[in-house]
ROFI-172756 format. One line per field, with one value per residue (C-alpha): residue number from 1; x, y, z. Coordinates in nm, 2 decimals, m for minus. Layout:
// ROFI-172756
seq: (NUM | ...)
px: (X | ...)
py: (Y | ...)
pz: (Z | ...)
***
This chain:
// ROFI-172756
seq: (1 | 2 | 3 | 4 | 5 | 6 | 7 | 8 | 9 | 10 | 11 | 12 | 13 | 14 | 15 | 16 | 17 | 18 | 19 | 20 | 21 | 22 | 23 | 24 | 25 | 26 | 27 | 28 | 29 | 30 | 31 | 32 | 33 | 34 | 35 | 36 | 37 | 38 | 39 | 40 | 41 | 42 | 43 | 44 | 45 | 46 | 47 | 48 | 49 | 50 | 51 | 52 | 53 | 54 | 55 | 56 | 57 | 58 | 59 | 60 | 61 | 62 | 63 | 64 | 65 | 66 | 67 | 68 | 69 | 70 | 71 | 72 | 73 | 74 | 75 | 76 | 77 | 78 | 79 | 80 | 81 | 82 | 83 | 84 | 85 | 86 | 87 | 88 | 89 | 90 | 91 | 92 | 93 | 94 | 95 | 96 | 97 | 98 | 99 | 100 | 101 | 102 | 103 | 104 | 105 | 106 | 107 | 108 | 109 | 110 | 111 | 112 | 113 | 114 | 115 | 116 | 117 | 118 | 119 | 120 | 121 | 122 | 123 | 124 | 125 | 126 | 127 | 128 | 129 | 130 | 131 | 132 | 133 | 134 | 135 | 136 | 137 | 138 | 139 | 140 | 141 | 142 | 143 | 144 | 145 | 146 | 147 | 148 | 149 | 150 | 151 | 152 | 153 | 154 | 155 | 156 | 157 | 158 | 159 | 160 | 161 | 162 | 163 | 164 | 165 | 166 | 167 | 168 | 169 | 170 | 171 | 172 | 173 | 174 | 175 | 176 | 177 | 178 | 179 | 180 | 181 | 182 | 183 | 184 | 185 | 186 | 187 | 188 | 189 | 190 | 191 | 192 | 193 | 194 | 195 | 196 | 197 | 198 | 199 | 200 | 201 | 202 | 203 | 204 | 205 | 206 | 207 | 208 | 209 | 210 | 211 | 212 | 213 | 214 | 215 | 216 | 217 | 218 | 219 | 220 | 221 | 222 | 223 | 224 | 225 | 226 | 227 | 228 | 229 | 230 | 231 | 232 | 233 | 234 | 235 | 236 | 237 | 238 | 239 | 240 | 241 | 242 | 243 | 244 | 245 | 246 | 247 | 248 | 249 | 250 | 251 | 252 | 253 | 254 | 255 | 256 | 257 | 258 | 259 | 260 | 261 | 262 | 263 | 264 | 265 | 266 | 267 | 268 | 269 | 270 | 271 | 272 | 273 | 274 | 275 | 276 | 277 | 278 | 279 | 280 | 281 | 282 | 283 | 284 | 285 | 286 | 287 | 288 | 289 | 290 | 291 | 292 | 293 | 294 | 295 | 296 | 297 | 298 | 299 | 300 | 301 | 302 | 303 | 304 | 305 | 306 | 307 | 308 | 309 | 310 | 311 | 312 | 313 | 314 | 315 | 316 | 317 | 318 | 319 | 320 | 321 | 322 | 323 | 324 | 325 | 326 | 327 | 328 | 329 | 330 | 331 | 332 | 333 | 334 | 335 | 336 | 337 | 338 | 339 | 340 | 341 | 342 | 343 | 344 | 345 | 346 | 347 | 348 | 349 | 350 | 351 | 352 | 353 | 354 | 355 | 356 | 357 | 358 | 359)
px: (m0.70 | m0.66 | m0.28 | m0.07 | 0.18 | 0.54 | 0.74 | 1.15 | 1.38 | 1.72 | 2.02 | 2.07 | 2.44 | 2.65 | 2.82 | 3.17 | 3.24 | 3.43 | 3.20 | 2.86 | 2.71 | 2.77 | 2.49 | 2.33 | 2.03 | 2.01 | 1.76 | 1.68 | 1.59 | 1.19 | 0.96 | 0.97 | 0.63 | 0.40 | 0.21 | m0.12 | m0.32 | m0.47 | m0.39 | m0.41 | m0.62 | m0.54 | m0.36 | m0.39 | m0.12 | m0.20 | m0.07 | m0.12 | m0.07 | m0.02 | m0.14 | 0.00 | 0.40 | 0.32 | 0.48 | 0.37 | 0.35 | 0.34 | 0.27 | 0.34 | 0.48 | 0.79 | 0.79 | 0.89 | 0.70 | 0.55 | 0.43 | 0.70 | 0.80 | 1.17 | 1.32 | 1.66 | 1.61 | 1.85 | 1.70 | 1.94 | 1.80 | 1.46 | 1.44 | 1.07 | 0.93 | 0.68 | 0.50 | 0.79 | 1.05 | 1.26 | 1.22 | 1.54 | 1.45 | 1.24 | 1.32 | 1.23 | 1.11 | 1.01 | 0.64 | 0.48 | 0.14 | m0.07 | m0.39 | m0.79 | m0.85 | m1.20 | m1.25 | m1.52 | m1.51 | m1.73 | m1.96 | m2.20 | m2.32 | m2.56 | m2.25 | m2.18 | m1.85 | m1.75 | m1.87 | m1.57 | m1.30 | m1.45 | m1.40 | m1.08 | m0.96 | m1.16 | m0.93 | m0.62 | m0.66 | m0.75 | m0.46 | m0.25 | m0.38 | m0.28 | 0.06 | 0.09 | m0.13 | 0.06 | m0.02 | m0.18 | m0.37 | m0.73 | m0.94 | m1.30 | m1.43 | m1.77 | m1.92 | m2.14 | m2.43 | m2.76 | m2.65 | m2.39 | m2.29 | m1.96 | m1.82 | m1.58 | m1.55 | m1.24 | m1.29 | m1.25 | m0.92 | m0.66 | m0.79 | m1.16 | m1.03 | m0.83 | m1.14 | m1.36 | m1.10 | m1.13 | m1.51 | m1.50 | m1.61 | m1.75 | m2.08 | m2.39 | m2.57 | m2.70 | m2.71 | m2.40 | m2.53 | m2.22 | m2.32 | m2.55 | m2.25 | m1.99 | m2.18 | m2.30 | m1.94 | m1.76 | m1.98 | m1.93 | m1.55 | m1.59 | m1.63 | m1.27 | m0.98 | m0.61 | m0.52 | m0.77 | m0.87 | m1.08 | m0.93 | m1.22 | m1.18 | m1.43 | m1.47 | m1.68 | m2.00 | m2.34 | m2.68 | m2.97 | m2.84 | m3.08 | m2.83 | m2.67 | m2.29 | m2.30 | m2.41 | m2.13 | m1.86 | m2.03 | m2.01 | m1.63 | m1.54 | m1.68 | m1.56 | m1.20 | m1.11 | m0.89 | m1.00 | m0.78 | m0.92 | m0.80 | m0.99 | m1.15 | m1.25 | m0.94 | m0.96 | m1.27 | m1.29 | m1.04 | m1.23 | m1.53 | m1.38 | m1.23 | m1.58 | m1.69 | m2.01 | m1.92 | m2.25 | m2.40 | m2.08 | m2.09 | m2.28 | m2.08 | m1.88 | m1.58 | m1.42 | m1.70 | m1.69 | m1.33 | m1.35 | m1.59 | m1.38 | m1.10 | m1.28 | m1.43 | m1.05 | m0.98 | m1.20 | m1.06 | m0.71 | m0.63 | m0.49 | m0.68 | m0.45 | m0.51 | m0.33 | m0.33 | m0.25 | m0.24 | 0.13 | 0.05 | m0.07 | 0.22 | 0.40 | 0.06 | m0.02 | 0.35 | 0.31 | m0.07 | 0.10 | 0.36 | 0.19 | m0.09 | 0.16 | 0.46 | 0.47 | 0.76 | 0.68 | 0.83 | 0.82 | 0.89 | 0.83 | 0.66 | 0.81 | 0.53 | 0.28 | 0.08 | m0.28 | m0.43 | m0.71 | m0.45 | m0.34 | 0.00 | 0.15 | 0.40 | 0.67 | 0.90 | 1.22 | 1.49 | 1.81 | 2.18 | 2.29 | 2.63 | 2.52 | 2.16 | 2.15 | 1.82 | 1.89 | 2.03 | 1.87 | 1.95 | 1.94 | 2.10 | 2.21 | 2.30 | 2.02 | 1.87 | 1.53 | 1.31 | 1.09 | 0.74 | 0.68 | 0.31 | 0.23 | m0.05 | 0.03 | m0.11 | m0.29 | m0.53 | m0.38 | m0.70 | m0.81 | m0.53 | m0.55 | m0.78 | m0.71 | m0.44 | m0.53 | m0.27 | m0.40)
py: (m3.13 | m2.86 | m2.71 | m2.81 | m2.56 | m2.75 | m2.56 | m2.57 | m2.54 | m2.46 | m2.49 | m2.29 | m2.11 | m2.25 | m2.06 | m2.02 | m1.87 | m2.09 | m2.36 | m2.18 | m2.31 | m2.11 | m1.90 | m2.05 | m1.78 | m1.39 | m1.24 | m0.89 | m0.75 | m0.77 | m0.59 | m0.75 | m0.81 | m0.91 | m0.57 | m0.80 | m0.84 | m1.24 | m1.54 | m1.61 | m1.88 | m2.11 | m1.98 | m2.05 | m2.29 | m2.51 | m2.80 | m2.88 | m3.16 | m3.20 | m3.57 | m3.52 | m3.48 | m3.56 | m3.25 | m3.14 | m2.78 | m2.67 | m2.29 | m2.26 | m2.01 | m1.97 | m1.73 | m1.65 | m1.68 | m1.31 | m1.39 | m1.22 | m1.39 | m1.52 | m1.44 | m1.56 | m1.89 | m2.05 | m2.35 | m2.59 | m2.55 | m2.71 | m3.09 | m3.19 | m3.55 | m3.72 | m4.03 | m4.00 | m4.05 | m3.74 | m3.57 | m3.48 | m3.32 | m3.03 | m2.65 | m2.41 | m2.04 | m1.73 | m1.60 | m1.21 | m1.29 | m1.00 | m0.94 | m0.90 | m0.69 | m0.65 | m0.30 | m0.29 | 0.05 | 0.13 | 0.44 | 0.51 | 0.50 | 0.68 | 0.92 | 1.26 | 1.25 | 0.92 | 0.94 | 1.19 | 0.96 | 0.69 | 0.90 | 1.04 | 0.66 | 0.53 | 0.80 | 0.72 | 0.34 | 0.37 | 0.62 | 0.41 | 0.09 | 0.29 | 0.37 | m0.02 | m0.17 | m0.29 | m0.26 | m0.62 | m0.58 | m0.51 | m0.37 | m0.32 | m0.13 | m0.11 | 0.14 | m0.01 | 0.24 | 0.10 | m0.12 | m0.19 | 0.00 | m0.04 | 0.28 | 0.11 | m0.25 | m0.46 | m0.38 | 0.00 | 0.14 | 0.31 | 0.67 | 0.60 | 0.41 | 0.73 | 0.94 | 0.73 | 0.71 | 1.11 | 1.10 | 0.94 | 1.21 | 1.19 | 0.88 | 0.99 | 0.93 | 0.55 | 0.21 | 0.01 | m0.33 | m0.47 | m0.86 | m0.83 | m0.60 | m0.86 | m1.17 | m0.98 | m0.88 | m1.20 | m1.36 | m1.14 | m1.21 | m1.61 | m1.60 | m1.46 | m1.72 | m1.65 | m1.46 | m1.24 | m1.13 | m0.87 | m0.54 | m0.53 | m0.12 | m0.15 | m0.10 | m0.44 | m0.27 | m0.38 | m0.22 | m0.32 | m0.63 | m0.88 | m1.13 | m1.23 | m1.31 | m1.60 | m1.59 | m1.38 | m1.61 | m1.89 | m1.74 | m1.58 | m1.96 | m2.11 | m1.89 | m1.85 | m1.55 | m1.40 | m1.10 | m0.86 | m0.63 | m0.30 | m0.20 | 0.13 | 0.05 | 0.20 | 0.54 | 0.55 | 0.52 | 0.76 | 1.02 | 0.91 | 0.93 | 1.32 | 1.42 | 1.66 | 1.48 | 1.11 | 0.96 | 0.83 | 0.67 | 0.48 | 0.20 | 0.09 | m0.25 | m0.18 | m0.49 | m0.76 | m0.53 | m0.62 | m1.00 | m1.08 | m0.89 | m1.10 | m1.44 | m1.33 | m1.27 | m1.59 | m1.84 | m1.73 | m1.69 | m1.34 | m1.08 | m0.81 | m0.47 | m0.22 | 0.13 | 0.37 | 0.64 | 0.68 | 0.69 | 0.31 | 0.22 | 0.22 | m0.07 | m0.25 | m0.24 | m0.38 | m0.69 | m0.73 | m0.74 | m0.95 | m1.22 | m1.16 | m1.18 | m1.35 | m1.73 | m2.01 | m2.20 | m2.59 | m2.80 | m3.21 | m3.45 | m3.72 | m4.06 | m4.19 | m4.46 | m4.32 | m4.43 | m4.06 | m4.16 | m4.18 | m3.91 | m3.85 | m3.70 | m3.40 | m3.26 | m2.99 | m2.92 | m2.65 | m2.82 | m2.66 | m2.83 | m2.94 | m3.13 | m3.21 | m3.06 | m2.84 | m2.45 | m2.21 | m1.85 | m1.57 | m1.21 | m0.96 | m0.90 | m1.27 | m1.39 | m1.71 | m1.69 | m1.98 | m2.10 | m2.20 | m2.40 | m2.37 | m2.62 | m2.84 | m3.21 | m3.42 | m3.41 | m3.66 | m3.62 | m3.65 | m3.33 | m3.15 | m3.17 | m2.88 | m2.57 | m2.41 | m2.12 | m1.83 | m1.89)
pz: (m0.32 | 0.02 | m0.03 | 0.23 | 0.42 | 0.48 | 0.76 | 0.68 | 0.95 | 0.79 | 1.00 | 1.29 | 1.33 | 1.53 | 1.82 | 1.66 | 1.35 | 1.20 | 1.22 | 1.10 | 0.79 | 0.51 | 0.40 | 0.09 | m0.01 | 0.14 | 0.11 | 0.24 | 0.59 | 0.61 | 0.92 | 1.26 | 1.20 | 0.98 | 0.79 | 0.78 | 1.09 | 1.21 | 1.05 | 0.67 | 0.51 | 0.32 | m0.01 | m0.34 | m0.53 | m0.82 | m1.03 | m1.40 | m1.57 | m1.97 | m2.03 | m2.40 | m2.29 | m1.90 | m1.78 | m1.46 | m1.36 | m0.99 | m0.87 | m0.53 | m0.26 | m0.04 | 0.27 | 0.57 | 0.90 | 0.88 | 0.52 | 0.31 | m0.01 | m0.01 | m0.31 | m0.45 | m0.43 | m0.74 | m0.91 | m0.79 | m0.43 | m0.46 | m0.46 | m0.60 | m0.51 | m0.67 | m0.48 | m0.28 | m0.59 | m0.65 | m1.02 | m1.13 | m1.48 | m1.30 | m1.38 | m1.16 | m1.29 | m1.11 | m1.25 | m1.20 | m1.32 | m1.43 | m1.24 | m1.24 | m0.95 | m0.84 | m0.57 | m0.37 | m0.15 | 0.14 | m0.01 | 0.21 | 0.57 | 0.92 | 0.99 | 0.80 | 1.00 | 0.93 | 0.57 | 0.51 | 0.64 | 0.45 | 0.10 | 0.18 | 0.27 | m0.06 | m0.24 | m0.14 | m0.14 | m0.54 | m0.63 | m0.42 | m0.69 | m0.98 | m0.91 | m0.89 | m1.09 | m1.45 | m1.80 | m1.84 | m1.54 | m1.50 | m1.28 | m1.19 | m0.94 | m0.68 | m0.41 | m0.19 | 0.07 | m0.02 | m0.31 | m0.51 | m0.80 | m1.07 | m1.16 | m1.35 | m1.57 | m1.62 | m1.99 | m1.94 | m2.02 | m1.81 | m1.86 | m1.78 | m1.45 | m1.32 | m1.43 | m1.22 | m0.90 | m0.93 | m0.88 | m0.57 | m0.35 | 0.06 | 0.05 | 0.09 | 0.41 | 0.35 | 0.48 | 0.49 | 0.31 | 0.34 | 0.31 | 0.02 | m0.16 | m0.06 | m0.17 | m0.55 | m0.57 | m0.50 | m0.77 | m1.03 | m0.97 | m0.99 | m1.44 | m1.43 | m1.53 | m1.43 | m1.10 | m0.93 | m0.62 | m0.46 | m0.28 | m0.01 | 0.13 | 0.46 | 0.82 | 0.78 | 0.92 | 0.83 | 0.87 | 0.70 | 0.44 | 0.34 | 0.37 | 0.69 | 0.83 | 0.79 | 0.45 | 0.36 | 0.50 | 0.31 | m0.06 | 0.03 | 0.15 | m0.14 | m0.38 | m0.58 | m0.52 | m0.20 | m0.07 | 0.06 | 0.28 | 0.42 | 0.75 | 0.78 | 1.15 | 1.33 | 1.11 | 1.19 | 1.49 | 1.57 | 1.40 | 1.59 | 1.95 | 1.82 | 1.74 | 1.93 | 1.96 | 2.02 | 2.11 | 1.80 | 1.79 | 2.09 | 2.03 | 1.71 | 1.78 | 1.64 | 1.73 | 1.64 | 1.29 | 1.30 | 1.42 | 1.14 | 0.84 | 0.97 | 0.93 | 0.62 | 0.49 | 0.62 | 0.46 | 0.13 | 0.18 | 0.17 | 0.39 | 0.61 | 0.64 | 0.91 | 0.86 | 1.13 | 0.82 | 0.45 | 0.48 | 0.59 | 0.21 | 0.02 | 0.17 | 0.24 | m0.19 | m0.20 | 0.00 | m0.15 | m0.46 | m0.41 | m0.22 | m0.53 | m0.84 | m0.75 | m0.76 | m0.76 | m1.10 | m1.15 | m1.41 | m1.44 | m1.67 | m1.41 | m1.42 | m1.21 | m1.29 | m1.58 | m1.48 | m1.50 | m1.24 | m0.95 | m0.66 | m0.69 | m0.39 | m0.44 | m0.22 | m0.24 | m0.01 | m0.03 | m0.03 | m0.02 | m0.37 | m0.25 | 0.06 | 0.01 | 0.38 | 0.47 | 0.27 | 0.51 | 0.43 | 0.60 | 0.59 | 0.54 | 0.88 | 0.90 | 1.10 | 0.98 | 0.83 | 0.88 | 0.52 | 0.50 | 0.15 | 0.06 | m0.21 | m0.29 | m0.16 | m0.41 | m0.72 | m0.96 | m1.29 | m1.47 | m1.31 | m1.31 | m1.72 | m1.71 | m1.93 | m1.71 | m1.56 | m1.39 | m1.01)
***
């Protein structure tokens, strides 16, 4: 079933003090803006159903308009319906799943130049994973110039992944194959169970692929995996326009490079991150992270009809406990923050007795 996003308008202050709603969640000051660039697709929640004890378990997201998690939401504040018929025996929990990152780095292109922006940004984008990564996660990771190659597996250990991250050195002068590495990458991800995704480090250029755009967007939208993609375009072309010798670079389309990395995010519901800097990546792995790991997790014994081959439609609210009014969150400068829910709307139970994975 296609998740469903359920926007929450919580109660707006009111213009005297003493009559403002009290404040039931704060949560801390977040960005103006949003640190990912274009709309995100469709994310990734999931329900599970135990046919044994008919315990239903829903993974699902709460954030703000600009994408940020909202934390601090206390159990008693989320009011869970099933075919319209509220479950009061649910339990909510907070989950930090680890992680299967896959890292597939741009290695390789027509620019000597360019090619030494690309490694230094390879570099720092990979140290910047390990200083985040946990000790139940795992990671793999690709170059791609000419063709794709793994320098590292997800069964390799710690030590050899920080021995390969210290390798990475300025590409080669190649072709940038980007499609055919996207599309071999993205299927060697799909075997993995539990949470995954792919850190995509690119400028989204393609040269010489056997395999076309539109190929690529296919296997990424048809795939399981999010993709989150940091854009190498505006570094590089920054360097390009400082170069002392600019034509080669002028007939590169930075911004179709850009528009298509952007839809390509899209289809599978991850993020595309453009930093101006490496002083940019540290706060871009935190929100990657935290939209990656961090789910709301609620279970309910369902008291619906038990026929196992029937949708059941599922909706969550935030609630203040005391009133069953809409939560009010705010920050922590007392402004009121607004609370996408994204959940999936309905599920088959039948289907949703699958092994249950972390996604």
């Amino acid at each position: 079933m296609a998740a469903s996003s359920i926007s929450m308008q919580c109660a707006s202050a009111q213009a005297s003090n003493d009559s403002a709603p009290q404040t039931q969640v704060q949560v801390p000051n977040r960005p103006a803006t949003a640190l990912f660039q274009g709309a995100q697709g469709e994310q990734r929640t999931t329900i599970h159903f135990d046919p044994t004890t008919q315990v239903v378990t829903i993974k699902m997201l709460v954030q703000d308009p600009r994408g940020y998690f909202i934390p601090n939401i206390r159990r008693e504040n989320f009011a869970v319906y099933e075919n319209g018929v509220r479950q009061e025996n649910a339990s909510v929990e907070i989950e930090h799943a680890a992680v299967s990152i896959g890292v597939l780095l741009e290695y390789g292109g027509r620019y000597q130049v360019l090619n030494e922006s690309v490694g230094e940004a390879d570099s720092a984008a990979a140290n910047q994973l390990l200083g985040v990564i946990g000790a139940d996660d795992k990671v793999a990771i690709w170059t791609y110039g000419d063709k794709v190659e793994e320098i590292t597996g997800f069964s390799d250990g710690r030590d050899a992944l920080g021995s390969a991250v210290l390798k990475l050195r300025t590409p080669p002068f190649s072709e940038q194959n980007f499609y055919d590495a996207l599309i071999t990458v993205v299927t060697r991800m799909h075997p993995l169970s539990g949470r995954k995704a792919l850190l995509l480090v690119s400028s989204g250029l393609d040269t010489f692929s056997k395999a076309d755009y539109r190929d690529a967007l296919h296997a990424v939208g048809q795939s399981d995996t999010p993709i989150y993609a940091i854009n190498l375009g505006s570094l590089l072309q920054e360097h390009a326009s400082a170069s002392l010798d600019a034509g080669p670079y002028a007939h590169i389309d930075w911004k179709r490079a850009e528009s298509k990395l952007r839809q390509i995010v899209a289809a599978c519901g991850g993020r595309m991150y453009s930093p101006q800097a490496s002083v940019d990546l540290p706060a871009i792995f935190d929100d990657l992270m935290e939209n990656l790991r961090v789910r709301y997790v609620i279970t309910y014994k369902s008291t619906s009809d038990p026929n196992v081959n029937r949708a059941r439609t599922v909706r969550v609210e935030l609630v203040d406990s005391r009133t069953s009014e809409p939560l009010r969150i705010a920050d922590a400068s007392g402004k009121t923050v607004h609370s996408k829910i994204i959940v999936k709307d309905s599920y088959i139970p039948r289907e949703a007795a699958a092994p249950e994975s972390s996604n």
